[in-house]
mmCIF file of the N, C-alpha and C atoms, coordinates in Angstrom:
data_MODEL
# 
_entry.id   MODEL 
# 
loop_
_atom_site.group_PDB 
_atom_site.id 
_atom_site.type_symbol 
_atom_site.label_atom_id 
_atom_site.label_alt_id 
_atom_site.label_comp_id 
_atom_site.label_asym_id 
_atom_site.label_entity_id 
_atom_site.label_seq_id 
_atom_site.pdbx_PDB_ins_code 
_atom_site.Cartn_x 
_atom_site.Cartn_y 
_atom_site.Cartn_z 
_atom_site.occupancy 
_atom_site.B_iso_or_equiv 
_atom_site.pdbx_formal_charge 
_atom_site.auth_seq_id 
_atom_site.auth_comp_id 
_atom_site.auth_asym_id 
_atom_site.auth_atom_id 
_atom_site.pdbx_PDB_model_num 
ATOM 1   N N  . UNK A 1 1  ? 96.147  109.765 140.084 1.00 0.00 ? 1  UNK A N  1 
ATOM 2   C CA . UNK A 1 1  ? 96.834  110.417 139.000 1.00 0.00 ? 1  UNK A CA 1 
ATOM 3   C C  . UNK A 1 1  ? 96.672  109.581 137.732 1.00 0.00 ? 1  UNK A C  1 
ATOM 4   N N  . UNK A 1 2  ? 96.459  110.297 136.717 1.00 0.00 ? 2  UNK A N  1 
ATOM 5   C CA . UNK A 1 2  ? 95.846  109.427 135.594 1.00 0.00 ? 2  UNK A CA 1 
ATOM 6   C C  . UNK A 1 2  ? 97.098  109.725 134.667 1.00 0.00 ? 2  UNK A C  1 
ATOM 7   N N  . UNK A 1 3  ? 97.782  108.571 133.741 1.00 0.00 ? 3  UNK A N  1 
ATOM 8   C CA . UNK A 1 3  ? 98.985  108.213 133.305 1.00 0.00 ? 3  UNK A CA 1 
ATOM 9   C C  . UNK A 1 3  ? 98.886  108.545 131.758 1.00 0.00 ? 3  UNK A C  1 
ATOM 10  N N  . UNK A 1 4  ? 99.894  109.670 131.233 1.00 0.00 ? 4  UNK A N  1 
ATOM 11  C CA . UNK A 1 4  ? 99.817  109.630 129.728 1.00 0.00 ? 4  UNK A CA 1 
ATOM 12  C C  . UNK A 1 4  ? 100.374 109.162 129.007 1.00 0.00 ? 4  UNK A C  1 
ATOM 13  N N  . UNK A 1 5  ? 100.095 108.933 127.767 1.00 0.00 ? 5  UNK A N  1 
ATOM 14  C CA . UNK A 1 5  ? 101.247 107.865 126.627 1.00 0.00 ? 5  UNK A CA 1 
ATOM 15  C C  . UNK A 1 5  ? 102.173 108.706 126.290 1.00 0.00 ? 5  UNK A C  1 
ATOM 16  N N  . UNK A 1 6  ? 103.105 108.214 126.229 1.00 0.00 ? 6  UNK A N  1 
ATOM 17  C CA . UNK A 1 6  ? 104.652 108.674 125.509 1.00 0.00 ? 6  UNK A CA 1 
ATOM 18  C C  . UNK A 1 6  ? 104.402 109.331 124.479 1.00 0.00 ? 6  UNK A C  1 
ATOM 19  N N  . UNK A 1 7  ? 104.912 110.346 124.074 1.00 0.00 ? 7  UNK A N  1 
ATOM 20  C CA . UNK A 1 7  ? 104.311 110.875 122.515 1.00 0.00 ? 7  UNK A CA 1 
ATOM 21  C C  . UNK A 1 7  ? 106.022 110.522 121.938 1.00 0.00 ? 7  UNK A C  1 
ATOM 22  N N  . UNK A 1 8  ? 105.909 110.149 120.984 1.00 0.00 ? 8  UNK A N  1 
ATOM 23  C CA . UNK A 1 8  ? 107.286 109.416 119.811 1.00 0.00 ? 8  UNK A CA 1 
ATOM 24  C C  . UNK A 1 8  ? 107.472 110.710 119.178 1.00 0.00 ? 8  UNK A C  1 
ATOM 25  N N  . UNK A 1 9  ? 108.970 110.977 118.864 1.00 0.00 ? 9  UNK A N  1 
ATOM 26  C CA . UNK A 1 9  ? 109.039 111.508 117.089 1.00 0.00 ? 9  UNK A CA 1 
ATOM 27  C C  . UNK A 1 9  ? 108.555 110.946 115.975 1.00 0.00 ? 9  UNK A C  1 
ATOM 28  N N  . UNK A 1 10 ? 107.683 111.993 115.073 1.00 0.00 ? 10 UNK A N  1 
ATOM 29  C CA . UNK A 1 10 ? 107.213 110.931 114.412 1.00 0.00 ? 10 UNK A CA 1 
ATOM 30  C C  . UNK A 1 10 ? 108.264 110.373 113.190 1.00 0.00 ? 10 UNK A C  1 
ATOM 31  N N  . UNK A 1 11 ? 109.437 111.370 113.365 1.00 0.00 ? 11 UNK A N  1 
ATOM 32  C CA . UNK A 1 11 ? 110.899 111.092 112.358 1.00 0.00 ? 11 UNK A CA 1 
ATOM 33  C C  . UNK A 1 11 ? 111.299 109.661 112.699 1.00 0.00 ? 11 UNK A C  1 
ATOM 34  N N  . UNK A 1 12 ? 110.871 109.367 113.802 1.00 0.00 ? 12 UNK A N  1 
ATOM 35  C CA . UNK A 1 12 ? 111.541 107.750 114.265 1.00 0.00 ? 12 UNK A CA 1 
ATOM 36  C C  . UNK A 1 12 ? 110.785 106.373 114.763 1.00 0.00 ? 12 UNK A C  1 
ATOM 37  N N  . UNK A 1 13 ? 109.659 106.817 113.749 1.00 0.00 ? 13 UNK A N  1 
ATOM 38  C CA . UNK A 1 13 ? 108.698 105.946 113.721 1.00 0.00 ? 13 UNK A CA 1 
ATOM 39  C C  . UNK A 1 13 ? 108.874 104.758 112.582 1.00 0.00 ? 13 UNK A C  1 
ATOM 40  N N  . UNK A 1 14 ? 108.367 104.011 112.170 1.00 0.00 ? 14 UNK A N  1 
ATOM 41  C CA . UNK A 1 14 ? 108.592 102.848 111.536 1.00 0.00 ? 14 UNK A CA 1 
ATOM 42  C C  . UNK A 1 14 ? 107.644 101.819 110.609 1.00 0.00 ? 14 UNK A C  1 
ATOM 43  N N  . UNK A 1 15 ? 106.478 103.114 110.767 1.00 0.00 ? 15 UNK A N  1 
ATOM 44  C CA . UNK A 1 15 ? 105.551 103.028 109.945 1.00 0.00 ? 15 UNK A CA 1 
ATOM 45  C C  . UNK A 1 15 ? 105.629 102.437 108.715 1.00 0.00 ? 15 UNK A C  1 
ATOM 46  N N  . UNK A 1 16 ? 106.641 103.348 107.852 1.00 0.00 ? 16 UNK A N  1 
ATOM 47  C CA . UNK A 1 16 ? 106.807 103.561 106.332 1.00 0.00 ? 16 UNK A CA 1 
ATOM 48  C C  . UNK A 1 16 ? 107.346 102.047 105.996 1.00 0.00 ? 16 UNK A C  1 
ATOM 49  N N  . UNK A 1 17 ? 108.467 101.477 107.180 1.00 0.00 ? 17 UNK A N  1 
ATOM 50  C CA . UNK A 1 17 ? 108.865 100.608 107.052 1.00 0.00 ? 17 UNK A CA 1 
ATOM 51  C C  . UNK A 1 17 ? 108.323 98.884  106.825 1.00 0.00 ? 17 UNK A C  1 
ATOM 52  N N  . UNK A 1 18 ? 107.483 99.331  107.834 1.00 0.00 ? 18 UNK A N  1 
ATOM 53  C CA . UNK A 1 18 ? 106.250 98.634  108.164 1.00 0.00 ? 18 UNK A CA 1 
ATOM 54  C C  . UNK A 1 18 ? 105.284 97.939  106.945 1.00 0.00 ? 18 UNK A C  1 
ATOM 55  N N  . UNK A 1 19 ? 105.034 99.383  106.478 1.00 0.00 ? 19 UNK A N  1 
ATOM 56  C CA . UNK A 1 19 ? 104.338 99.433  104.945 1.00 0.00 ? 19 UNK A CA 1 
ATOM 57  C C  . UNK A 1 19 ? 104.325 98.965  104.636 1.00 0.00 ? 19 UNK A C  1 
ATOM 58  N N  . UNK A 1 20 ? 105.658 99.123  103.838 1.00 0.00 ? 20 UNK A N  1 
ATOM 59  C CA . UNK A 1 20 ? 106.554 98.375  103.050 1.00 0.00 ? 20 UNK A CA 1 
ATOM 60  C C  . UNK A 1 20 ? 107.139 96.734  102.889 1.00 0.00 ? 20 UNK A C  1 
ATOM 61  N N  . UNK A 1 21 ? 107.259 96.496  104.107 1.00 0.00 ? 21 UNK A N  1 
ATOM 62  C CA . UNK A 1 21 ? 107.438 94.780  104.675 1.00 0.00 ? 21 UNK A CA 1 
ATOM 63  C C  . UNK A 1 21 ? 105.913 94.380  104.300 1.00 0.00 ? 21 UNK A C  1 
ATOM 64  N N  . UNK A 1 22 ? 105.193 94.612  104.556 1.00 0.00 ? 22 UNK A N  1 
ATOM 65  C CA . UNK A 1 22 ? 103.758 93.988  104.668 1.00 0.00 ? 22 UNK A CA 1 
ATOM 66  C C  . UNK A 1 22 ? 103.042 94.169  103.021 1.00 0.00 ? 22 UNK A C  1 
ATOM 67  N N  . UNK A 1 23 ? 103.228 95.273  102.399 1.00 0.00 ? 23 UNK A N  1 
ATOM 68  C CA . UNK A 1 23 ? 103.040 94.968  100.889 1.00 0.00 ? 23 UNK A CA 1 
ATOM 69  C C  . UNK A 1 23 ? 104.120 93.734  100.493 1.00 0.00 ? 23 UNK A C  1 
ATOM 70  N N  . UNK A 1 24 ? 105.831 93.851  100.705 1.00 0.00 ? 24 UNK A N  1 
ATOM 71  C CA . UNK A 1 24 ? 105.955 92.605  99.827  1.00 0.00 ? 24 UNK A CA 1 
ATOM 72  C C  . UNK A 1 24 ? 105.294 91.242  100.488 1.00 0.00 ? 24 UNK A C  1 
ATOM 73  N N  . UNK A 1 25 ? 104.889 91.184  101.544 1.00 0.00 ? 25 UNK A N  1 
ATOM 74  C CA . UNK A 1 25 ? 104.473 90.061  101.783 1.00 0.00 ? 25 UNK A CA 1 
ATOM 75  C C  . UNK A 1 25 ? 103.189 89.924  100.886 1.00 0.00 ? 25 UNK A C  1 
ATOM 76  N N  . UNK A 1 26 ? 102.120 90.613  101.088 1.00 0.00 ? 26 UNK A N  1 
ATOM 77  C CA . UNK A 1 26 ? 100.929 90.262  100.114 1.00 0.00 ? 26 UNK A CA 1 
ATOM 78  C C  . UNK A 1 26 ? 101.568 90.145  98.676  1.00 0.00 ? 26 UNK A C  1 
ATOM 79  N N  . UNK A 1 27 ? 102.455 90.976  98.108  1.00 0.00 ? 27 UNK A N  1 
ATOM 80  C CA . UNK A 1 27 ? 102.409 90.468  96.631  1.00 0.00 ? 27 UNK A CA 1 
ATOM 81  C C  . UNK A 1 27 ? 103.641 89.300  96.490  1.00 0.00 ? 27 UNK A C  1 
ATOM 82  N N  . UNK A 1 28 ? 104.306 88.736  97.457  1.00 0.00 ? 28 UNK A N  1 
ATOM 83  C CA . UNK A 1 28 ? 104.880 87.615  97.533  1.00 0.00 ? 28 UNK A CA 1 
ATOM 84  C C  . UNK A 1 28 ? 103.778 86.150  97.392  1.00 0.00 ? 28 UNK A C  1 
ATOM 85  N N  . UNK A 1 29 ? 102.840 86.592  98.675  1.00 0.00 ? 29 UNK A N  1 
ATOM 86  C CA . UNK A 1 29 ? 101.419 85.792  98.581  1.00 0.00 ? 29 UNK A CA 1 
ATOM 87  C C  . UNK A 1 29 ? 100.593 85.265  97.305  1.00 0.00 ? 29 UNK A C  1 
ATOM 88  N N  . UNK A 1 30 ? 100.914 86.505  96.777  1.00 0.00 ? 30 UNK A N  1 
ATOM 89  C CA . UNK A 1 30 ? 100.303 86.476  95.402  1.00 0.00 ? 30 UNK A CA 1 
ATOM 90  C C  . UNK A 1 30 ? 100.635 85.546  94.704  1.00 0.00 ? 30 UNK A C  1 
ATOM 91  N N  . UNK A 1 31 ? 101.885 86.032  93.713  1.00 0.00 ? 31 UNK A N  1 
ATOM 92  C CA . UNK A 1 31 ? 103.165 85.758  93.296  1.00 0.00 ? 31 UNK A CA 1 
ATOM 93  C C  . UNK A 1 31 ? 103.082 83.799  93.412  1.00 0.00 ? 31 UNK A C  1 
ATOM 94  N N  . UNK A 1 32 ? 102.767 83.298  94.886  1.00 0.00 ? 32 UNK A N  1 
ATOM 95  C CA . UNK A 1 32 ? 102.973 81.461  95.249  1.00 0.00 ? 32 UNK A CA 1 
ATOM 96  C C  . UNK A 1 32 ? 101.844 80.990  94.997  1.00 0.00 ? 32 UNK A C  1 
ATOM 97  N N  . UNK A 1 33 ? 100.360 82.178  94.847  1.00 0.00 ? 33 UNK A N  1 
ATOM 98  C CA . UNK A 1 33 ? 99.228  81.428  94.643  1.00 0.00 ? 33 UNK A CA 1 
ATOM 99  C C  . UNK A 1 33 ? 98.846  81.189  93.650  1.00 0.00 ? 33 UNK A C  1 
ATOM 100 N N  . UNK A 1 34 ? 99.503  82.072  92.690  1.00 0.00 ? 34 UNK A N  1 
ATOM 101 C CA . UNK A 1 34 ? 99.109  81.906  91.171  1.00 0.00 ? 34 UNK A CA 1 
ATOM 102 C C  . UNK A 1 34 ? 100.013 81.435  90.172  1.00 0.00 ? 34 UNK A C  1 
ATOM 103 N N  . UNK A 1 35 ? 101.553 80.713  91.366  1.00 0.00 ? 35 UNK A N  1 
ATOM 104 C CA . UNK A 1 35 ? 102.133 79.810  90.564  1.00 0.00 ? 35 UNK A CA 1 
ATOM 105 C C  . UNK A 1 35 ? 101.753 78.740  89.644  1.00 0.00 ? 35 UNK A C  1 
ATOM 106 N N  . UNK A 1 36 ? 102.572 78.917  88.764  1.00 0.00 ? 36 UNK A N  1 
ATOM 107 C CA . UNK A 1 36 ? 102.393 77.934  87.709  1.00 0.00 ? 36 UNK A CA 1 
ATOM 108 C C  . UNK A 1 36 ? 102.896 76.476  88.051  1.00 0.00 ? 36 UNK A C  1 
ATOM 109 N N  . UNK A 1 37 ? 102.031 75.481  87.494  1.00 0.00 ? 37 UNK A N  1 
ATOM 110 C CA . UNK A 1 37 ? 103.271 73.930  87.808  1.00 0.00 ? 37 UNK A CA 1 
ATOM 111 C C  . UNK A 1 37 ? 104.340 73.812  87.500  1.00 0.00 ? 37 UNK A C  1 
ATOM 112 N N  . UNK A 1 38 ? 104.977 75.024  86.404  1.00 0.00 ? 38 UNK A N  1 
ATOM 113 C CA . UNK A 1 38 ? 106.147 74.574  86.018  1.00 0.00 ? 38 UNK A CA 1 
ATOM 114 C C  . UNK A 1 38 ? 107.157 75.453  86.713  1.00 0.00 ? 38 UNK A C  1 
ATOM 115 N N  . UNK A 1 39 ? 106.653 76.127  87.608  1.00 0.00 ? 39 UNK A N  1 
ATOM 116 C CA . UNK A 1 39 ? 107.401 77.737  88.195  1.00 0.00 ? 39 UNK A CA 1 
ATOM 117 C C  . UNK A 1 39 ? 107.815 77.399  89.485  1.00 0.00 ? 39 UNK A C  1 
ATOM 118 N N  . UNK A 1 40 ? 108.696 77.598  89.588  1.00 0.00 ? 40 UNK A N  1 
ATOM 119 C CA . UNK A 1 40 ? 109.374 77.558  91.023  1.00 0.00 ? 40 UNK A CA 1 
ATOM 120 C C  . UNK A 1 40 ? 109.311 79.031  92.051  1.00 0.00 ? 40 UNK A C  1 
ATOM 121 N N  . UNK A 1 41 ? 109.085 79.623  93.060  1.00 0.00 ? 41 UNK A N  1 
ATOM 122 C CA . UNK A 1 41 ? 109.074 80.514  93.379  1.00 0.00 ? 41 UNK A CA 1 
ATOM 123 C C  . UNK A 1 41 ? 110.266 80.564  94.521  1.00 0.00 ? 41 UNK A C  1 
ATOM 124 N N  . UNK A 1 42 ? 111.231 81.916  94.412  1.00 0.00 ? 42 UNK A N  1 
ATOM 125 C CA . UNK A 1 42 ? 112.875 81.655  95.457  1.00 0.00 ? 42 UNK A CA 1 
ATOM 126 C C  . UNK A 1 42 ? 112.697 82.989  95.680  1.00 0.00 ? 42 UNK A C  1 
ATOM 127 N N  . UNK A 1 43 ? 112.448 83.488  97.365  1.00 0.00 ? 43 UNK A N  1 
ATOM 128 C CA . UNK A 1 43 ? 112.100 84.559  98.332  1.00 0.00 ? 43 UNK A CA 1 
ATOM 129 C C  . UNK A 1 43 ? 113.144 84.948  98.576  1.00 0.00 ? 43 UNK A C  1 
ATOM 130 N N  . UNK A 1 44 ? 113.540 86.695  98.495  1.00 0.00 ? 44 UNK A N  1 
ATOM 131 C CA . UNK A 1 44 ? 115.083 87.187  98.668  1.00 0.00 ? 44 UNK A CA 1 
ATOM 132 C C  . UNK A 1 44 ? 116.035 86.172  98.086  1.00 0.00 ? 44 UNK A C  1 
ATOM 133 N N  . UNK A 1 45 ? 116.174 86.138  97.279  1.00 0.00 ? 45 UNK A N  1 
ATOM 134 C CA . UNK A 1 45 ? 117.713 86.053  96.189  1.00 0.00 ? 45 UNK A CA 1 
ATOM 135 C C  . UNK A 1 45 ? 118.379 86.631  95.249  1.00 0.00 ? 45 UNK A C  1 
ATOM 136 N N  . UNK A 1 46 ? 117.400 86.882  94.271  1.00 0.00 ? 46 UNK A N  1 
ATOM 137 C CA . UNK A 1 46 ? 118.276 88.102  93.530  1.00 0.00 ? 46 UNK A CA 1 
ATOM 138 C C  . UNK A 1 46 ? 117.452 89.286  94.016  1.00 0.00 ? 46 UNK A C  1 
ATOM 139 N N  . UNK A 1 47 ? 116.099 89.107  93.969  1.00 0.00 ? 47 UNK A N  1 
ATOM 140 C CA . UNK A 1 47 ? 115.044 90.458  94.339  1.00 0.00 ? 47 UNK A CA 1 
ATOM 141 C C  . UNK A 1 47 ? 114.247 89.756  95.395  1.00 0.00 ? 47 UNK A C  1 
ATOM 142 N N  . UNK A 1 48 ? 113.393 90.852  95.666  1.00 0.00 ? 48 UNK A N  1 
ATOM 143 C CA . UNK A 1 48 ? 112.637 90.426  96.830  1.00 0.00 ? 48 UNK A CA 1 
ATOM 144 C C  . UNK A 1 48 ? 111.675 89.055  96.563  1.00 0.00 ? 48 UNK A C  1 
ATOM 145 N N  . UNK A 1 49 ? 111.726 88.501  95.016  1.00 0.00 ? 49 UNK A N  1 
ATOM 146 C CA . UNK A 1 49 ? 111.011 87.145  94.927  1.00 0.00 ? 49 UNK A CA 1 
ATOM 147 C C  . UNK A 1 49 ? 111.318 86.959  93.532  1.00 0.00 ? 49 UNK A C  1 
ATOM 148 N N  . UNK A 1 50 ? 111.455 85.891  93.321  1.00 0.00 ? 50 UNK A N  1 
ATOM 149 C CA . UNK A 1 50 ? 112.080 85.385  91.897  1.00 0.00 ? 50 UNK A CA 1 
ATOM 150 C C  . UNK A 1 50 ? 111.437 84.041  91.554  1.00 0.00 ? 50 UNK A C  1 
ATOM 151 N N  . UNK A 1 51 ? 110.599 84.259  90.247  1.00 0.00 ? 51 UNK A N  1 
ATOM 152 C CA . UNK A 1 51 ? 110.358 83.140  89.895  1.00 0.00 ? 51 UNK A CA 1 
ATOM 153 C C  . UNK A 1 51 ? 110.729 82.758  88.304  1.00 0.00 ? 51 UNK A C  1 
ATOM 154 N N  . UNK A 1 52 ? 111.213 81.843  88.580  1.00 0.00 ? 52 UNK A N  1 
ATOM 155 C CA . UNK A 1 52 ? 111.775 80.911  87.859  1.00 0.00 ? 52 UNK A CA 1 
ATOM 156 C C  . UNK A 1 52 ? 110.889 79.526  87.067  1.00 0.00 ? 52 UNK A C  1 
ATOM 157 N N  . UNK A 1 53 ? 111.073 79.568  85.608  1.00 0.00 ? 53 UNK A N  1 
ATOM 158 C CA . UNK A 1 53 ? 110.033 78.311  85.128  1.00 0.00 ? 53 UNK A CA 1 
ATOM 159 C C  . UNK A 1 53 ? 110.981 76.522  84.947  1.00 0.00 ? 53 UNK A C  1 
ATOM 160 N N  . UNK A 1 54 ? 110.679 75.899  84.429  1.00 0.00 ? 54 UNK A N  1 
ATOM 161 C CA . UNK A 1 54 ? 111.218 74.670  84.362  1.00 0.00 ? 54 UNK A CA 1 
ATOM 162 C C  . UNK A 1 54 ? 112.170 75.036  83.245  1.00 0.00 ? 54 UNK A C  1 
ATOM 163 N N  . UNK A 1 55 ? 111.990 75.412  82.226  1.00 0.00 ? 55 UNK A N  1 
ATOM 164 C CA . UNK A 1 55 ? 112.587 75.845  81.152  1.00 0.00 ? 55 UNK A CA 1 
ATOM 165 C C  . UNK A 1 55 ? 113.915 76.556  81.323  1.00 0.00 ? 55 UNK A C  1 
ATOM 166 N N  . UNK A 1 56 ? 113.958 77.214  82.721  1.00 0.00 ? 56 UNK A N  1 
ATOM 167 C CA . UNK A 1 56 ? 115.313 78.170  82.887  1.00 0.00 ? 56 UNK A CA 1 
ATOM 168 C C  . UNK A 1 56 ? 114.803 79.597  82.985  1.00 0.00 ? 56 UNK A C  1 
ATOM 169 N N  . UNK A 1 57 ? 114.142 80.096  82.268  1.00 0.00 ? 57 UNK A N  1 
ATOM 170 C CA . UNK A 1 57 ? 113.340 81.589  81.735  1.00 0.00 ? 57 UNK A CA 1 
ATOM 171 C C  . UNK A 1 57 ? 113.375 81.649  83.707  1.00 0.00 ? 57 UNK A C  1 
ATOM 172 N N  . UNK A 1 58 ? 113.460 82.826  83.942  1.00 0.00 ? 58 UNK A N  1 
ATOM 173 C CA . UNK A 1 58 ? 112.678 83.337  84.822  1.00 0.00 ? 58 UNK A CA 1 
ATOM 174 C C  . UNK A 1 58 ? 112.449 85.198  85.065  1.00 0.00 ? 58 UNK A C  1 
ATOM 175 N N  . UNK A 1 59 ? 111.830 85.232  86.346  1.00 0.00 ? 59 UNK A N  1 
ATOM 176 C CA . UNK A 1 59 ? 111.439 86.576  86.325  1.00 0.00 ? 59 UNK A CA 1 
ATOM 177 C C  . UNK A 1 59 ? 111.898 87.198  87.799  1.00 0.00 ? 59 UNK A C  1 
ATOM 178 N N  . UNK A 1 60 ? 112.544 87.950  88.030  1.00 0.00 ? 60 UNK A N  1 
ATOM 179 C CA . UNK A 1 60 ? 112.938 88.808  89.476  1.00 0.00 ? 60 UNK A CA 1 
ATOM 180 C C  . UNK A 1 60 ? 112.365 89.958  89.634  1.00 0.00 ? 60 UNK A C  1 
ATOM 181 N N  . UNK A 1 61 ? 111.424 89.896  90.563  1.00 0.00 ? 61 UNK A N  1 
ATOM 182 C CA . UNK A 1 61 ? 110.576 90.887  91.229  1.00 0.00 ? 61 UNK A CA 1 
ATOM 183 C C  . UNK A 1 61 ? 111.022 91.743  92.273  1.00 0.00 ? 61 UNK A C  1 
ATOM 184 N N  . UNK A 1 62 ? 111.673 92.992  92.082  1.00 0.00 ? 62 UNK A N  1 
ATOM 185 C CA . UNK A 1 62 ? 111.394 94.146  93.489  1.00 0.00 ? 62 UNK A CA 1 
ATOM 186 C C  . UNK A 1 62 ? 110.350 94.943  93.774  1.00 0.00 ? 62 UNK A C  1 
ATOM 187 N N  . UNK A 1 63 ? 109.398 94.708  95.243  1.00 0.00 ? 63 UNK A N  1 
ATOM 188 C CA . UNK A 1 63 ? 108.055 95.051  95.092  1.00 0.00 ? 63 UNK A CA 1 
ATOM 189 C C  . UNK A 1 63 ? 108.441 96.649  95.579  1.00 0.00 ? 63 UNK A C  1 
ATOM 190 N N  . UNK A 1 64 ? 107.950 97.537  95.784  1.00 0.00 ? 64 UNK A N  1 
ATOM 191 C CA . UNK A 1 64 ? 108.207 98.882  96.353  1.00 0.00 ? 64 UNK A CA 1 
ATOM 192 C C  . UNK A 1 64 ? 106.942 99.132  97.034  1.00 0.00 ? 64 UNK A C  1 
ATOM 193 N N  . UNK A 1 65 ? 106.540 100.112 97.281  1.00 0.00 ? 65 UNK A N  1 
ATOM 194 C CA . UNK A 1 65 ? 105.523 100.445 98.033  1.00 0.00 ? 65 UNK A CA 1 
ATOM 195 C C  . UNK A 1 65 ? 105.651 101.942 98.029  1.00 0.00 ? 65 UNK A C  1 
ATOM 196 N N  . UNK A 1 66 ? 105.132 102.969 97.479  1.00 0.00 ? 66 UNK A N  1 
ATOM 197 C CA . UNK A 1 66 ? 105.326 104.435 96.949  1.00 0.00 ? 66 UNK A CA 1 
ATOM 198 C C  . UNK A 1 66 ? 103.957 104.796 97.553  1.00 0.00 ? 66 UNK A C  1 
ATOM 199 N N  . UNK A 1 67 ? 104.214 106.271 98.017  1.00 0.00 ? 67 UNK A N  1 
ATOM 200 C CA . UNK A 1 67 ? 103.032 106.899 98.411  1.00 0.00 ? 67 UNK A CA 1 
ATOM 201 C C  . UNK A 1 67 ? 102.160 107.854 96.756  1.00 0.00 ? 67 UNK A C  1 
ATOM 202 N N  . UNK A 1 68 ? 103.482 108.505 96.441  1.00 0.00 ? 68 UNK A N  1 
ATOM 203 C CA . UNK A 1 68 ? 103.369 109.414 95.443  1.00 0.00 ? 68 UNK A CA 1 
ATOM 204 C C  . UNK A 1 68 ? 102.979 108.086 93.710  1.00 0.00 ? 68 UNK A C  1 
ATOM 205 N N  . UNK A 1 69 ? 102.045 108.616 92.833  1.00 0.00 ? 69 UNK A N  1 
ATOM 206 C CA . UNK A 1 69 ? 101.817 107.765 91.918  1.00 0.00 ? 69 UNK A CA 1 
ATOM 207 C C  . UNK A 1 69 ? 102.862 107.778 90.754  1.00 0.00 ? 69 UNK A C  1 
ATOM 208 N N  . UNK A 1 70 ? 103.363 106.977 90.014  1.00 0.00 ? 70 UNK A N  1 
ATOM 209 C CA . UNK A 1 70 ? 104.296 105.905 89.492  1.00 0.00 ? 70 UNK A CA 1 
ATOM 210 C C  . UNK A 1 70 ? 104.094 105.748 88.136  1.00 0.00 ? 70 UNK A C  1 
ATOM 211 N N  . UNK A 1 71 ? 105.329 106.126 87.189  1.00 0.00 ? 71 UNK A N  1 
ATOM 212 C CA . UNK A 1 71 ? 105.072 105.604 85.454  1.00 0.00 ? 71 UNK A CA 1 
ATOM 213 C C  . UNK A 1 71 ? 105.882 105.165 85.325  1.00 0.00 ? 71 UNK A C  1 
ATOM 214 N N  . UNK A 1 72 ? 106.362 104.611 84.228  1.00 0.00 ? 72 UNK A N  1 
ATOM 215 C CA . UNK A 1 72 ? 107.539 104.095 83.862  1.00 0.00 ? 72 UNK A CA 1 
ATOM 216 C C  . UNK A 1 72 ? 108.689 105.129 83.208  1.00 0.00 ? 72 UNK A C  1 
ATOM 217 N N  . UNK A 1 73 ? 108.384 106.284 83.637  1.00 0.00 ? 73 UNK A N  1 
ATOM 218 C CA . UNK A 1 73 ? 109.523 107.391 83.089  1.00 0.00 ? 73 UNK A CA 1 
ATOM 219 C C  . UNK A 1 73 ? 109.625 107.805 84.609  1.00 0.00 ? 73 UNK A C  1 
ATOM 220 N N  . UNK A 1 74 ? 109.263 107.606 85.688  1.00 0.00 ? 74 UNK A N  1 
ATOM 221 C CA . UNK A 1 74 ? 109.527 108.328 87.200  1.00 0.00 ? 74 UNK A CA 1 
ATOM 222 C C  . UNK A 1 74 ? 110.835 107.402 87.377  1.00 0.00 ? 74 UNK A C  1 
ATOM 223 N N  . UNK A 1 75 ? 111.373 107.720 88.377  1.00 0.00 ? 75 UNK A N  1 
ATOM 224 C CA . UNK A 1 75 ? 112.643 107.615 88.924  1.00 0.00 ? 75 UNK A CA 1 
ATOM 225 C C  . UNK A 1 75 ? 113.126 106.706 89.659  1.00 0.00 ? 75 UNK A C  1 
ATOM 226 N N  . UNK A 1 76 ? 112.217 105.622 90.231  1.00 0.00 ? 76 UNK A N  1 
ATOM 227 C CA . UNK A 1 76 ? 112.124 104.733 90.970  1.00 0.00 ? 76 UNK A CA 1 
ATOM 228 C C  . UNK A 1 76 ? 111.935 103.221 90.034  1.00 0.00 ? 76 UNK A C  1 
ATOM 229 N N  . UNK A 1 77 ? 111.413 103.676 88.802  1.00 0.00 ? 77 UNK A N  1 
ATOM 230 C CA . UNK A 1 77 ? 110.900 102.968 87.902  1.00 0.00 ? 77 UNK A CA 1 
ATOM 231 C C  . UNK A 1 77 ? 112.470 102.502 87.283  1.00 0.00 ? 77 UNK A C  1 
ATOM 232 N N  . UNK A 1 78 ? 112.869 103.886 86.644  1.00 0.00 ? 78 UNK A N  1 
ATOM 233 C CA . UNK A 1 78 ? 114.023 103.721 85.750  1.00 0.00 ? 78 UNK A CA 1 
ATOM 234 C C  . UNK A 1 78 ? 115.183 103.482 86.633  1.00 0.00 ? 78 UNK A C  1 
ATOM 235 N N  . UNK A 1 79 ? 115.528 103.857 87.642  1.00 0.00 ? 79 UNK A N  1 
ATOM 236 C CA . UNK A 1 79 ? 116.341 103.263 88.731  1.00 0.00 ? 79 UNK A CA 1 
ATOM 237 C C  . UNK A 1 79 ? 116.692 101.954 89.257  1.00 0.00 ? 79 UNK A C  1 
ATOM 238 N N  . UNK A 1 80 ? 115.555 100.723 88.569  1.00 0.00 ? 80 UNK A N  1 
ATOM 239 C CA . UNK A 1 80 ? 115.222 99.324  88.843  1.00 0.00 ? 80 UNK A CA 1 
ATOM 240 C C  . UNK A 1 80 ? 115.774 99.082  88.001  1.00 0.00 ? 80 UNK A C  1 
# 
């Protein structure tokens, strides 16, 4: 008797989630490689990555990961 795979909902799959974790990691990646000497980089604190210069100045990054394409008048944009 030859054995079949489970078929999932695909409502409860974890894909999207998935995605999503694994883009902020590459643009976290990013983000530490093209630090500056004077930049500090601090992972989940205010946003999903925050960098900060010697000076005080800094910058807080929430990365998203969207299927549908993105301006700065869409909803996700102005919602940040």
């Amino acid at each position: 008797m030859k054995s079949q795979p489970f078929i999932g909902d695909q409502k409860r799959q974890a894909v999207a989630s998935i995605r999503g974790i694994g883009y902020q990691f590459w643009q976290t990646l990013l983000a530490w490689i093209t630090l500056k000497e004077t930049e500090i980089l601090y992972l989940e604190c205010v946003e999903d990555f925050d960098k900060v210069q010697s000076s005080g100045d800094g910058e807080v990054v929430q990365v998203k990961d969207l299927q549908a394409p993105i301006t700065l008048n869409s909803s996700p944009a102005v919602d940040c």
